[in-house]
N, CA, C and O atoms as a GROMACS GRO file, in nm:
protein
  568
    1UNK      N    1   9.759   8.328   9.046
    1UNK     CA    2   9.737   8.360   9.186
    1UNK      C    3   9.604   8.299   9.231
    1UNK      O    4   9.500   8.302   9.165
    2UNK      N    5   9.618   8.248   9.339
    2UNK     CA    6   9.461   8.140   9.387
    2UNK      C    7   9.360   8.299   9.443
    2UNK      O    8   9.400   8.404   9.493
    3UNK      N    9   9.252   8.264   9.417
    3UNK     CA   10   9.180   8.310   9.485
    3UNK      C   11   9.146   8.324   9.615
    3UNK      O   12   9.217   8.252   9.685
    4UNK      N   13   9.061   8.389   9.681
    4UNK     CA   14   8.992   8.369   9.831
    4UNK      C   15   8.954   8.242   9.845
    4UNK      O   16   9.001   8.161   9.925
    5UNK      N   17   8.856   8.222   9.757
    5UNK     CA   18   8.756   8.057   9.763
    5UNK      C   19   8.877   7.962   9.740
    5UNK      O   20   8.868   7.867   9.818
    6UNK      N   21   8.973   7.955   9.670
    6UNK     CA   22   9.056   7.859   9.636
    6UNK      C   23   9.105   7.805   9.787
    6UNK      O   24   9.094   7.694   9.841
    7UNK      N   25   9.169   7.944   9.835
    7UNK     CA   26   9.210   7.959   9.973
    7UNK      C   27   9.117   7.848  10.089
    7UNK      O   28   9.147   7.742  10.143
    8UNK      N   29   9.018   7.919  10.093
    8UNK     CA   30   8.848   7.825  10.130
    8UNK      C   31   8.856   7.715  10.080
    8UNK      O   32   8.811   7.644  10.170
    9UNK      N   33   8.879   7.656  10.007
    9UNK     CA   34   8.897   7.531   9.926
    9UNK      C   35   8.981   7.465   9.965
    9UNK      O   36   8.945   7.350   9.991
   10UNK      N   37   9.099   7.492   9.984
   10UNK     CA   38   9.216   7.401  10.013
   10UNK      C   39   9.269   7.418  10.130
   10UNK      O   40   9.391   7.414  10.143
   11UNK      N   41   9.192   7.437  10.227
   11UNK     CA   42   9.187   7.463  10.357
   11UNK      C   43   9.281   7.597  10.439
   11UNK      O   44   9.296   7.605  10.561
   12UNK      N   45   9.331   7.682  10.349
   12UNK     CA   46   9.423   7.754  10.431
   12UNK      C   47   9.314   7.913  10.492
   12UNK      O   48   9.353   8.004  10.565
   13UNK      N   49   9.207   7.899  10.443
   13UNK     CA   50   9.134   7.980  10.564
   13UNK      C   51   8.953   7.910  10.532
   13UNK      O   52   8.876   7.896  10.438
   14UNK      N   53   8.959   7.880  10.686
   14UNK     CA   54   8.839   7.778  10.742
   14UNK      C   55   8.738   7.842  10.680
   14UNK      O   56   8.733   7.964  10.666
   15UNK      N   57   8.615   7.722  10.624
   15UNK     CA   58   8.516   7.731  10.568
   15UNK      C   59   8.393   7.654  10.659
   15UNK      O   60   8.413   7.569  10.746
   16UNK      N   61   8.292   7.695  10.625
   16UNK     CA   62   8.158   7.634  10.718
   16UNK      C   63   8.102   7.537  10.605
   16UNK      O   64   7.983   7.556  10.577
   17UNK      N   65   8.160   7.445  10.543
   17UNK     CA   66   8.072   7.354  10.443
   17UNK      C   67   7.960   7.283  10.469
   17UNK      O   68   7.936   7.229  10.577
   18UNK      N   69   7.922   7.283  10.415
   18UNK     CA   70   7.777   7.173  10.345
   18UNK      C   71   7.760   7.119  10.244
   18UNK      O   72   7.652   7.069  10.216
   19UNK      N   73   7.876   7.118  10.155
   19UNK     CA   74   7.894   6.949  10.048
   19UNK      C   75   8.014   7.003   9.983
   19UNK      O   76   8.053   7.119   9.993
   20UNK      N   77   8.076   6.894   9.906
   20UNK     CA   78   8.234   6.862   9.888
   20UNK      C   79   8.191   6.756   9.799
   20UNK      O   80   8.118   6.661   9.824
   21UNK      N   81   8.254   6.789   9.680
   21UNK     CA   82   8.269   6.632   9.597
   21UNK      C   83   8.390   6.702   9.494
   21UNK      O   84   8.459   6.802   9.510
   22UNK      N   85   8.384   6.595   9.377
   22UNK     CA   86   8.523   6.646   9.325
   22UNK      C   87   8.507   6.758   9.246
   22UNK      O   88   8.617   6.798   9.208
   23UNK      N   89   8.406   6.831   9.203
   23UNK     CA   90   8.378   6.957   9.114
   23UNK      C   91   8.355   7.049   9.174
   23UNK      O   92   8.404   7.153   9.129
   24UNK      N   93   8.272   7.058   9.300
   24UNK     CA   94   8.196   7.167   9.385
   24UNK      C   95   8.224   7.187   9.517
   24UNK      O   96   8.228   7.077   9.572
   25UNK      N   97   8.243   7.267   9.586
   25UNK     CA   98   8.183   7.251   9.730
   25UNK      C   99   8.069   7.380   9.703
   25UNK      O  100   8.021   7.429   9.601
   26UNK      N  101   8.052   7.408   9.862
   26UNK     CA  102   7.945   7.503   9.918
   26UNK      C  103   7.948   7.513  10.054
   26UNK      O  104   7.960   7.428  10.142
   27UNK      N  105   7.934   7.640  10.058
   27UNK     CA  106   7.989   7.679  10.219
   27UNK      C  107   7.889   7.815  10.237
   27UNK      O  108   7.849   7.888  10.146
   28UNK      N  109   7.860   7.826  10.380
   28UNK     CA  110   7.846   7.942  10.448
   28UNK      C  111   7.892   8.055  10.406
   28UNK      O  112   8.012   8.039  10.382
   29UNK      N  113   7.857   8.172  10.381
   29UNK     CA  114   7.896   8.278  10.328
   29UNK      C  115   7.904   8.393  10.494
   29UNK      O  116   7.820   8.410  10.582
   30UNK      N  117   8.036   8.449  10.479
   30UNK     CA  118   8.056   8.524  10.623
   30UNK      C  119   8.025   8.647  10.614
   30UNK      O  120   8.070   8.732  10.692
   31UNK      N  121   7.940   8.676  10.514
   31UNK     CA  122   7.837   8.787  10.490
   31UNK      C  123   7.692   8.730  10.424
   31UNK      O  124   7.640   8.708  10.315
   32UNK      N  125   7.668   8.725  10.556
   32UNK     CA  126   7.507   8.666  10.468
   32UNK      C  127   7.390   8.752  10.497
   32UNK      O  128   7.359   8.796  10.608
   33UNK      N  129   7.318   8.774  10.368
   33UNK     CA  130   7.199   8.816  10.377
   33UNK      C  131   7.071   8.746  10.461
   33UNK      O  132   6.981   8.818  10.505
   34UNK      N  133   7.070   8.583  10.482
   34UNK     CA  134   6.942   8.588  10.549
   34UNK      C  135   7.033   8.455  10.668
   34UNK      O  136   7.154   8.430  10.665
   35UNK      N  137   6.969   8.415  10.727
   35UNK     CA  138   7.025   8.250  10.832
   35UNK      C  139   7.055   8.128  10.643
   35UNK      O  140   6.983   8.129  10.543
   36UNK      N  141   7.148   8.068  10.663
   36UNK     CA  142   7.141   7.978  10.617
   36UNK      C  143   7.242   7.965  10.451
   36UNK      O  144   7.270   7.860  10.393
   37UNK      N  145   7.279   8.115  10.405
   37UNK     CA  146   7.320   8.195  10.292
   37UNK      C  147   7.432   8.131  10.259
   37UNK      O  148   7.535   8.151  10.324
   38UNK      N  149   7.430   8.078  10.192
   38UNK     CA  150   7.514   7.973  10.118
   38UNK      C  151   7.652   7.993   9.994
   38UNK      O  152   7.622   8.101   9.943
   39UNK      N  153   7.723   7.967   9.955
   39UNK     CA  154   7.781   7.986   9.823
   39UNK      C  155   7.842   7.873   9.760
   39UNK      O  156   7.947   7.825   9.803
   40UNK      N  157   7.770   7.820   9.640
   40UNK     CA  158   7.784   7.701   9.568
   40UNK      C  159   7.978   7.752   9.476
   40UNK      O  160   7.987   7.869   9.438
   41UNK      N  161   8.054   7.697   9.462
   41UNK     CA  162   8.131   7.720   9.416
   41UNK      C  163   8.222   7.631   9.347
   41UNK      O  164   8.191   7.518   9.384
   42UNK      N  165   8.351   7.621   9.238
   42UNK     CA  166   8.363   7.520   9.178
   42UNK      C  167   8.521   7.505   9.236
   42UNK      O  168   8.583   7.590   9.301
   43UNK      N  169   8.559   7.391   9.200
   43UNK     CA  170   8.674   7.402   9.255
   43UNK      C  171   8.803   7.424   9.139
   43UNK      O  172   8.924   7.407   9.155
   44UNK      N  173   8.747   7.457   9.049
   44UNK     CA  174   8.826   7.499   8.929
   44UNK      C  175   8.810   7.682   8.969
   44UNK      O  176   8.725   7.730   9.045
   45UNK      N  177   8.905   7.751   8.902
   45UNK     CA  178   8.864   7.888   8.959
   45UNK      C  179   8.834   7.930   8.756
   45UNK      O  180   8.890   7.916   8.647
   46UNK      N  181   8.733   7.974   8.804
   46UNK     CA  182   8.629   8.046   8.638
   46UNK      C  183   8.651   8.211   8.681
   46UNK      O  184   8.719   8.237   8.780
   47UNK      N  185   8.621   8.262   8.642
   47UNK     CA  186   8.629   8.423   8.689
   47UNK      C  187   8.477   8.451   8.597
   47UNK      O  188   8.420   8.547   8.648
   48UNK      N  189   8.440   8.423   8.540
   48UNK     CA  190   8.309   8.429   8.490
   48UNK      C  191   8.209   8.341   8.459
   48UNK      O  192   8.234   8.251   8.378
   49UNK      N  193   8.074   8.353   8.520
   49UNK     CA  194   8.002   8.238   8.447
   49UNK      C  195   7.988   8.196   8.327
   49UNK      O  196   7.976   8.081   8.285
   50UNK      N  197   7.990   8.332   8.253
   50UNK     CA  198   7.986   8.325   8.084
   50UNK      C  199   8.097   8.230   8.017
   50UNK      O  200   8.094   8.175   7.906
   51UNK      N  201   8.185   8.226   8.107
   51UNK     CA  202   8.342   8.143   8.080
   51UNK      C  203   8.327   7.981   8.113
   51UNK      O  204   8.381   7.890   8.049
   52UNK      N  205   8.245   7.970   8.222
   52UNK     CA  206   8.229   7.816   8.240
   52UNK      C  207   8.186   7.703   8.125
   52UNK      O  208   8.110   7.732   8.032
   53UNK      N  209   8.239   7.578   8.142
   53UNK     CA  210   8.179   7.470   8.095
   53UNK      C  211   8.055   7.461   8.121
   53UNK      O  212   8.011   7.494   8.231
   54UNK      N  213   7.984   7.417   8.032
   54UNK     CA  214   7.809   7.423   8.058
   54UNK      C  215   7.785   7.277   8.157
   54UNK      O  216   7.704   7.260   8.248
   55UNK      N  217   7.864   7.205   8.116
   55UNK     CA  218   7.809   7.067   8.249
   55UNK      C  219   7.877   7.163   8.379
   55UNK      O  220   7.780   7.197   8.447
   56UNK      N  221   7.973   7.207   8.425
   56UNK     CA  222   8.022   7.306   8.509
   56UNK      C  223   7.842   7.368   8.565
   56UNK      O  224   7.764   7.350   8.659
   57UNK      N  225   7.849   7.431   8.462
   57UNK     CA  226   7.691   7.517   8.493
   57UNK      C  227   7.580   7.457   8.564
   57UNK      O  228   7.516   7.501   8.659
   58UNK      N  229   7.567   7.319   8.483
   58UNK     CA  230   7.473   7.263   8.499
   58UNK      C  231   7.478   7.188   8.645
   58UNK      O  232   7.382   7.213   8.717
   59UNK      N  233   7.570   7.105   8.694
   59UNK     CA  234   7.614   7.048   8.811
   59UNK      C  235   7.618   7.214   8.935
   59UNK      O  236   7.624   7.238   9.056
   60UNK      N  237   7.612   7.254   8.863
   60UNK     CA  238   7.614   7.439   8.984
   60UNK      C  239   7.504   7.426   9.054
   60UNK      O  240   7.488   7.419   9.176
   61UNK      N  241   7.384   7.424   8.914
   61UNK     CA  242   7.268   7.464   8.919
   61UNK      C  243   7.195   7.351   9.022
   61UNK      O  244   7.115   7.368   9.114
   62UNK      N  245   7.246   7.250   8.976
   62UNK     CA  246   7.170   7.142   9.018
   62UNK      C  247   7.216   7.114   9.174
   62UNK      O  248   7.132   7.041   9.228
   63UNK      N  249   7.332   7.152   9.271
   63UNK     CA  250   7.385   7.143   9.360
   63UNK      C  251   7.338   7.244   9.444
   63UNK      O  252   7.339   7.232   9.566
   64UNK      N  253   7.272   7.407   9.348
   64UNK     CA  254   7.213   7.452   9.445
   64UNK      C  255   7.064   7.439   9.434
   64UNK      O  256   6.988   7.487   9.518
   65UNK      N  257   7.034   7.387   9.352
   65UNK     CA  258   6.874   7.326   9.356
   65UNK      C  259   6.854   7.225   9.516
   65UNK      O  260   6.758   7.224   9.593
   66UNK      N  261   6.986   7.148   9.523
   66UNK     CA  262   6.966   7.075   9.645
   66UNK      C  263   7.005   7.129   9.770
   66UNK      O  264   6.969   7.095   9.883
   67UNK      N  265   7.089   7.225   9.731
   67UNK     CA  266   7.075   7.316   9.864
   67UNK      C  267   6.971   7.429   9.921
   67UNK      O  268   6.951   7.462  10.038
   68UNK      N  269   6.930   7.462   9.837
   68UNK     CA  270   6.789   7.505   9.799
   68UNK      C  271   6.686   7.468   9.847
   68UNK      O  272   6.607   7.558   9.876
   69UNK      N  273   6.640   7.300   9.879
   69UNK     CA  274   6.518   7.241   9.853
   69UNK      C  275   6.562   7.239  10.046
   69UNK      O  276   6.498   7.283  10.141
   70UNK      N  277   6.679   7.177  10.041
   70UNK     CA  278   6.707   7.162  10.209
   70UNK      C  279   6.676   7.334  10.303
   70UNK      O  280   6.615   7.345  10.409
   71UNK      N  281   6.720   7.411  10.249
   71UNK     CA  282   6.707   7.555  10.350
   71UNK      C  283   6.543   7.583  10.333
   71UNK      O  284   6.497   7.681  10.392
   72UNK      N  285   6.490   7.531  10.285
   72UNK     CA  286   6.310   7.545  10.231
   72UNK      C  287   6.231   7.445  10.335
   72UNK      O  288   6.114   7.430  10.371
   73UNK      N  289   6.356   7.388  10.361
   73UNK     CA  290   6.258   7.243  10.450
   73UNK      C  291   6.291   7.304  10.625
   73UNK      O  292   6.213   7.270  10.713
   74UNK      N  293   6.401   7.386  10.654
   74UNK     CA  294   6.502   7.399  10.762
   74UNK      C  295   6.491   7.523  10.812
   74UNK      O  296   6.507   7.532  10.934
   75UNK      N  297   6.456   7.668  10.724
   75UNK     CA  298   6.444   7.810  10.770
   75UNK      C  299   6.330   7.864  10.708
   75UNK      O  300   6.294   7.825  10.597
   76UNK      N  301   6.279   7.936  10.761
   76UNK     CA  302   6.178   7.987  10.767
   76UNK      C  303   6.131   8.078  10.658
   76UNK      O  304   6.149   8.197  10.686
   77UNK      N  305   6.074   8.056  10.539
   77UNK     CA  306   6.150   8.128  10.420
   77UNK      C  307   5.963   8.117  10.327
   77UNK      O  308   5.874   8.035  10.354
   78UNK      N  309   5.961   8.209  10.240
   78UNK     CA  310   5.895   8.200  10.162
   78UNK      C  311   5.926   8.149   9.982
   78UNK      O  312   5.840   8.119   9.900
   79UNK      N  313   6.021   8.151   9.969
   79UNK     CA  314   6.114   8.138   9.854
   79UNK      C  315   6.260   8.116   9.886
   79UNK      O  316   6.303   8.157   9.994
   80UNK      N  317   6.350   8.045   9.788
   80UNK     CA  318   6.527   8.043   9.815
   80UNK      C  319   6.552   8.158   9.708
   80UNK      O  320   6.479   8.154   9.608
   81UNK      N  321   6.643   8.256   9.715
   81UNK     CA  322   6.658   8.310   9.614
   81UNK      C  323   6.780   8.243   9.555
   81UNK      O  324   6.810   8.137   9.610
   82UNK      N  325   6.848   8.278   9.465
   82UNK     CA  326   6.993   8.228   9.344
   82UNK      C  327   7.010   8.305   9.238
   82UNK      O  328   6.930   8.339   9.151
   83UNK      N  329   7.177   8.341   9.260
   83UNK     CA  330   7.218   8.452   9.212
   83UNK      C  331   7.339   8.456   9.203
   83UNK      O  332   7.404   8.452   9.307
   84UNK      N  333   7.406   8.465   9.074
   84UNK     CA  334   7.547   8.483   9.036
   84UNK      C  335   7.560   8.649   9.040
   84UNK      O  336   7.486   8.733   8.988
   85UNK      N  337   7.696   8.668   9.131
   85UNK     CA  338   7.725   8.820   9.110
   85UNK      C  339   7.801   8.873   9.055
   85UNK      O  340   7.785   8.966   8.977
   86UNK      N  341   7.968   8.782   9.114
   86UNK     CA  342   8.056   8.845   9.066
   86UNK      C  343   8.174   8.933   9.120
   86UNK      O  344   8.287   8.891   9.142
   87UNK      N  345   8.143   9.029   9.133
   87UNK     CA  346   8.243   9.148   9.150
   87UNK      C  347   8.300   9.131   9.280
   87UNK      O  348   8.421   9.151   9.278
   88UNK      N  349   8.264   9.106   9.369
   88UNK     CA  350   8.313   9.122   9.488
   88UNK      C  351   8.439   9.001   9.429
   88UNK      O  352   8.492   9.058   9.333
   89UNK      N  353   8.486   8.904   9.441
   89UNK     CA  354   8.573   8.759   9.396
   89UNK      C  355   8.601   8.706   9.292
   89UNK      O  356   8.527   8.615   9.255
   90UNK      N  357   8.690   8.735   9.225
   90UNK     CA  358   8.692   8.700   9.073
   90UNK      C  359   8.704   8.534   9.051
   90UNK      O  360   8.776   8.491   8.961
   91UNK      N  361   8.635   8.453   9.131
   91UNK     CA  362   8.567   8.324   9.108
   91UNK      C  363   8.432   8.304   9.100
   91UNK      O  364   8.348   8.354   9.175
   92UNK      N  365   8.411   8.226   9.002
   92UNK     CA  366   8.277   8.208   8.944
   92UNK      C  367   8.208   8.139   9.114
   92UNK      O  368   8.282   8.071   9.185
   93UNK      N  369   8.078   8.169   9.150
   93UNK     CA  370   7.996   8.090   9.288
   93UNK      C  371   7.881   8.223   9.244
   93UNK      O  372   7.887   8.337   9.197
   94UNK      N  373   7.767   8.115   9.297
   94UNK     CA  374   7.602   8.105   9.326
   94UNK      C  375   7.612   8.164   9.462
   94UNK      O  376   7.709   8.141   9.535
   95UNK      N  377   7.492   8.257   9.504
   95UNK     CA  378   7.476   8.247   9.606
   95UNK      C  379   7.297   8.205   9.605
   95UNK      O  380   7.217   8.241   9.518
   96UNK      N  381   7.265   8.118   9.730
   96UNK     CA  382   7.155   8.045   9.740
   96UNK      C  383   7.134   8.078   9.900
   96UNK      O  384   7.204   8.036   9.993
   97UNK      N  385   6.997   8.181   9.911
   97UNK     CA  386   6.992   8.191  10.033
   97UNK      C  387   6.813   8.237  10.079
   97UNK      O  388   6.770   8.342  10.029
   98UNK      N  389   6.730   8.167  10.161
   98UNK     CA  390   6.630   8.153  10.188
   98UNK      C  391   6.608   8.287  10.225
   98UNK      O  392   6.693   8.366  10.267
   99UNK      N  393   6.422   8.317  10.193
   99UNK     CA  394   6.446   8.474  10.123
   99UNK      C  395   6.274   8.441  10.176
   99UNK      O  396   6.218   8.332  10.180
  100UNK      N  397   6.209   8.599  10.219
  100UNK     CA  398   6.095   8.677  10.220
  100UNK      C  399   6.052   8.779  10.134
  100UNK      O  400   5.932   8.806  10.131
  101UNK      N  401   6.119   8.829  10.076
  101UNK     CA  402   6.098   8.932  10.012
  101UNK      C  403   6.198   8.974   9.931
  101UNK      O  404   6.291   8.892   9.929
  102UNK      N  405   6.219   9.095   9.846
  102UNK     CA  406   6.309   9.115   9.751
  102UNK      C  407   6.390   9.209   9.824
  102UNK      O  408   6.490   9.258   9.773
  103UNK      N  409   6.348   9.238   9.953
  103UNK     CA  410   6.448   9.330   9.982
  103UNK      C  411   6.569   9.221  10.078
  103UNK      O  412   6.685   9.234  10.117
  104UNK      N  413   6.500   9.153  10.082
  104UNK     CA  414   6.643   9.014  10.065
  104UNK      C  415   6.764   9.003   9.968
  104UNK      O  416   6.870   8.941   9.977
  105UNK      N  417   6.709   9.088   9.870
  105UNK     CA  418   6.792   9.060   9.732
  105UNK      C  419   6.922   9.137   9.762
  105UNK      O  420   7.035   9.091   9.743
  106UNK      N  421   6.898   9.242   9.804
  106UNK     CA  422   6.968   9.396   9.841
  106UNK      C  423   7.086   9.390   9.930
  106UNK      O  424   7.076   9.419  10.050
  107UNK      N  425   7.242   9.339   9.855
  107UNK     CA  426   7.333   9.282   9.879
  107UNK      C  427   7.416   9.405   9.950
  107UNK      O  428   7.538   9.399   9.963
  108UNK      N  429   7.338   9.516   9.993
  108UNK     CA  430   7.420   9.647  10.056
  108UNK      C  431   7.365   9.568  10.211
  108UNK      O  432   7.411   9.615  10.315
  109UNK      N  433   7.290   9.477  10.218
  109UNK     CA  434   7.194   9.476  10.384
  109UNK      C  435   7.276   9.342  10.428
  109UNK      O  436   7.225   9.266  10.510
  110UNK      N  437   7.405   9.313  10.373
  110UNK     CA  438   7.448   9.218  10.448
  110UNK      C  439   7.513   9.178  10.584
  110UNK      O  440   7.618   9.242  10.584
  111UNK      N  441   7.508   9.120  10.675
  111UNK     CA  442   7.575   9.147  10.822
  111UNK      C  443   7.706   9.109  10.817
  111UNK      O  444   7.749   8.994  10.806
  112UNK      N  445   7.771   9.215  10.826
  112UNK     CA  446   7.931   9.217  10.802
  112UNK      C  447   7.976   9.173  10.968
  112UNK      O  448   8.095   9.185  10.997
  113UNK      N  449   7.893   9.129  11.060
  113UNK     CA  450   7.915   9.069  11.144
  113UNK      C  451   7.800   8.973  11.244
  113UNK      O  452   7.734   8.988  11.347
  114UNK      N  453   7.826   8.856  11.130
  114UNK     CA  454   7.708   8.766  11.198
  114UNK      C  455   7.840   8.681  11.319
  114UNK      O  456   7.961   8.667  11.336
  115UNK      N  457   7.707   8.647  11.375
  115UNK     CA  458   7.776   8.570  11.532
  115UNK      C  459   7.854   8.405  11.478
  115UNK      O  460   7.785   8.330  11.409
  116UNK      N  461   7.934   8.381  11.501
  116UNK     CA  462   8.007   8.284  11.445
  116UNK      C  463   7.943   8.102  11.520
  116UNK      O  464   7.978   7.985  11.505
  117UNK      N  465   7.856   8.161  11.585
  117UNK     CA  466   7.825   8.025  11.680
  117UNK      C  467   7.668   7.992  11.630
  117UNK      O  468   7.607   7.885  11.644
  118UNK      N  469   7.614   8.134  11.558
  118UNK     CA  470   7.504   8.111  11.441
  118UNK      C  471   7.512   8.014  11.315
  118UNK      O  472   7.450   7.915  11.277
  119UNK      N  473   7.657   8.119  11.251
  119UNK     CA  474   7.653   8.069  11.174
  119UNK      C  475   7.689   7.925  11.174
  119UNK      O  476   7.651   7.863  11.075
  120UNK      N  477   7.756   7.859  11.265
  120UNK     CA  478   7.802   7.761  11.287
  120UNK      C  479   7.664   7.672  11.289
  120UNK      O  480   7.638   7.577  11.215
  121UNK      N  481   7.595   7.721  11.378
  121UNK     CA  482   7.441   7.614  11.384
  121UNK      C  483   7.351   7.622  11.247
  121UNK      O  484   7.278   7.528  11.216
  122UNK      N  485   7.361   7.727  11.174
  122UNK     CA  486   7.346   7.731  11.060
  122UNK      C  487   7.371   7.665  10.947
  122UNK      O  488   7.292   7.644  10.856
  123UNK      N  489   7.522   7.624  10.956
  123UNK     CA  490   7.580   7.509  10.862
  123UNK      C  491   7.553   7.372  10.957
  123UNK      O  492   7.612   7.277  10.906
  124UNK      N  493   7.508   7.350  11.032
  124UNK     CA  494   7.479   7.195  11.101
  124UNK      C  495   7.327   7.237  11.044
  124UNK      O  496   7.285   7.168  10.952
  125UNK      N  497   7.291   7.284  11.065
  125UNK     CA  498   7.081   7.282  11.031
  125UNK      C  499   7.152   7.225  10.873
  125UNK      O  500   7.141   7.104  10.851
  126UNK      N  501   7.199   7.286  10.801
  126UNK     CA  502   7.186   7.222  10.668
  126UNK      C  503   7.230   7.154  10.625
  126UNK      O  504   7.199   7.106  10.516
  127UNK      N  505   7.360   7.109  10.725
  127UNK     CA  506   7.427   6.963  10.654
  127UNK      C  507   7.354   6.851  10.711
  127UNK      O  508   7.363   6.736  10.667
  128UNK      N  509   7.283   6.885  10.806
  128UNK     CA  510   7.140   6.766  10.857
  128UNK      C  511   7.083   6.723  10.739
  128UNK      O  512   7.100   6.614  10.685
  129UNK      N  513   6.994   6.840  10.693
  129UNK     CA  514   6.873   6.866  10.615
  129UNK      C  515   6.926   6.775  10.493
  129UNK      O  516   6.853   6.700  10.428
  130UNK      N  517   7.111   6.798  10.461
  130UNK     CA  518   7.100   6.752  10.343
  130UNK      C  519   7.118   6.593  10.323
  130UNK      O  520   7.101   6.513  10.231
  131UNK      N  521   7.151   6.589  10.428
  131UNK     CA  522   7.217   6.397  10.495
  131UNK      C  523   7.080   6.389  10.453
  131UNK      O  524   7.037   6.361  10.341
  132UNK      N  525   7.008   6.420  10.576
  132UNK     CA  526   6.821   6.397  10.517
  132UNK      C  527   6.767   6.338  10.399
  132UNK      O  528   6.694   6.241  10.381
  133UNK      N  529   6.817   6.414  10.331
  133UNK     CA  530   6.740   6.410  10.177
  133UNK      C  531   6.832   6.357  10.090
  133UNK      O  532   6.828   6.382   9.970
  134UNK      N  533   6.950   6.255  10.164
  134UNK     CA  534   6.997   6.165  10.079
  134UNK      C  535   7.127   6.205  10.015
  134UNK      O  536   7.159   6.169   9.902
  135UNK      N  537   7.189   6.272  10.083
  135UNK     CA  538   7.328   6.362   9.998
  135UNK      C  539   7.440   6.345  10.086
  135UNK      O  540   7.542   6.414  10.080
  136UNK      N  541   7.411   6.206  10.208
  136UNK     CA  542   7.515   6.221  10.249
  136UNK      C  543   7.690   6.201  10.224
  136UNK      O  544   7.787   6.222  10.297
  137UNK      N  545   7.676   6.152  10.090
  137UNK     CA  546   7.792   6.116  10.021
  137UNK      C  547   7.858   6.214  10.061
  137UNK      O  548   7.952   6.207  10.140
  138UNK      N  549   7.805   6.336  10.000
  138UNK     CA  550   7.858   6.456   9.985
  138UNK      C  551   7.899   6.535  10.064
  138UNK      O  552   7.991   6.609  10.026
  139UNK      N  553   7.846   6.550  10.201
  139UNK     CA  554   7.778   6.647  10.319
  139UNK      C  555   7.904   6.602  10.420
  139UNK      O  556   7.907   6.489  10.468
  140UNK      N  557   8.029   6.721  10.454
  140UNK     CA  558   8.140   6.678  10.527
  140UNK      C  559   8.097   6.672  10.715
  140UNK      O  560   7.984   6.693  10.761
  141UNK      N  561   8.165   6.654  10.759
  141UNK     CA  562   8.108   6.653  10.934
  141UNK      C  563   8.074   6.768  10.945
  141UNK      O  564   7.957   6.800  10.963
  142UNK      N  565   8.192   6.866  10.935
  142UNK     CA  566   8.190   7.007  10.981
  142UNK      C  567   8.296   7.066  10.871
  142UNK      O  568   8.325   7.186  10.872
   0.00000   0.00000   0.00000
């Protein structure tokens, strides 16, 4: 049975991306903790990180290192935080999301209704940022 993200993945319910290649995407998360809240994800479905291929891991890490470096350059942030959770989606995804404090961390404070025309300018601020910094291979229109 496909997952949610799979779903997100293969277009049968719309995603806010900011990169696509043949292992990964990353998209907007429609519960986000801060502007900009991201979820790195694979396009293989893992149900655990512990379960992944370590180049898997490693290409994760490194995809949200660059999504990372872009929301640092783009929102207003003292730190990016990154964080595998889990439970909510039984597909393995990062979440990477520009952060003030630790009570950023605190995944009960999420807006179960952000404005869709935010988040929308939200995923253009970062698929800019990432064209920017050289990723446009990767980085879809919309």
């Amino acid at each position: 049975m496909s997952t949610l993200f799979t779903k997100i993945i293969e277009g049968g319910i719309p995603g806010r991306f900011v990169w696509k290649d043949d292992d990964l995407v990353a998209f907007l998360t429609i519960g986000p903790l801060t502007d900009g809240h991201t979820l790195v994800v694979p396009r293989q479905e893992v149900d655990q990180w512990t379960d992944a291929p370590t180049d898997l891991l490693l290409k994760m890490t490194s995809v949200a290192q660059a999504i990372g470096q872009a929301q640092r350059g783009v929102f207003a942030c003292e730190r990016i935080g990154m964080t595998i959770v889990g439970f909510e989606i039984p597909h393995l995804h990062m979440h990477v999301w520009p952060t003030n404090s630790m009570a950023d961390f605190d995944f009960s404070q999420v807006d179960h209704n952000p404005d869709p025309q935010r988040l929308d300018a939200n995923a253009q601020t970062l698929r800019t940022a990432l064209r920017d910094a050289g990723h446009s291979a990767v980085v879809p229109e919309a």
